[in-house]
N, C-alpha and C positions, 0 to 999 in steps of 0.2 A: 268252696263251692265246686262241687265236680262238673265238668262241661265235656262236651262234646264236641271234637274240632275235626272238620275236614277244609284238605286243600287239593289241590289238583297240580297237576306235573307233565304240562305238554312237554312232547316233545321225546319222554320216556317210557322207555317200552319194559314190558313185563321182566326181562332178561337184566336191565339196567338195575329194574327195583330189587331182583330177587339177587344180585350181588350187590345191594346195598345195604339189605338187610341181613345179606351174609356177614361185608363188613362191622354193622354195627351190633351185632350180636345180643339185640335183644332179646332174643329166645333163652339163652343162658345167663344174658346179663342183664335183665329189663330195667331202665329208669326209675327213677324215687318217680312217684306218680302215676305209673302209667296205670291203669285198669286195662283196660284191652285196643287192641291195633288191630287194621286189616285192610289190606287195598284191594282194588276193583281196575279191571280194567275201563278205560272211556276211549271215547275217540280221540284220536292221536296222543293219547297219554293214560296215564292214572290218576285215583284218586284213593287217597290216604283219610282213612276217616277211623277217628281214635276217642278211646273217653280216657279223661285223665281227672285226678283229683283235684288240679286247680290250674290255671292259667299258667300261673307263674312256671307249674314243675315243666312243663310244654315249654315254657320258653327259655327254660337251662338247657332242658335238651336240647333245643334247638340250637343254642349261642355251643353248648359243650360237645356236642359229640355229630349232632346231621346238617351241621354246614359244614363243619371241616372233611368231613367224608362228603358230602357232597359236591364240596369244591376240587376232592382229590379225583373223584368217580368223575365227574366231567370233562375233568384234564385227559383224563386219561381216554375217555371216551369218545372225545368230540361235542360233547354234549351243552346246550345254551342252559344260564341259570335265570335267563328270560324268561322261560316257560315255568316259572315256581308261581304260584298263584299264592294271595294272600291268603291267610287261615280264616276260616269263620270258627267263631266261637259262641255257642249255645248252653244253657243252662241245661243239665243232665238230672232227671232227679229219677225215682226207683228204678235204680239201678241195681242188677244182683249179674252173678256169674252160675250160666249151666255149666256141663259137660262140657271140658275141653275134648277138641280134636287134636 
């Protein structure tokens, strides 16, 4: 079942996220799962809102490659992993991909 998951991330600013996503290099290297990713700035943080093929492949990613960089990225930054908000997870259905930018 493909779903649609957003989480939110006080605490972290625009500059935190865009060396994180330097670190995880999904651009070149994307996850089994992912369909498309994109964050938004919010007040006093971001949010992360993503469709993925299933539940599960979100939550390898999660356990395999954006906690361990995010626990390295905090160390290093000062940064609380307090402010990670739970994921909501929603059912996704016609879904297609336009024009990448």
């Amino acid at each position: 079942m493909v779903v649609l998951v957003t989480q939110e991330f006080q605490g972290v600013s625009r500059e935190d996220a865009e060396e994180g996503s330097k670190r995880l290099n999904t651009g070149e290297n994307p996850p089994a799962g992912l369909i498309a990713h994109v964050l938004t700035d919010i007040p006093g943080g971001i949010r992360a809102v993503d469709i993925w093929e299933s539940e599960a492949d979100f939550q390898t990613f999660v356990e395999e490659r954006l906690m361990p960089m995010s626990k390295e990225l905090a160390q290093e930054r000062g940064l609380s992993l307090e402010g990670i908000g739970q994921p909501t997870f929603v059912e996704a259905y016609d879904v297609f991909m336009g024009r990448q930018t």
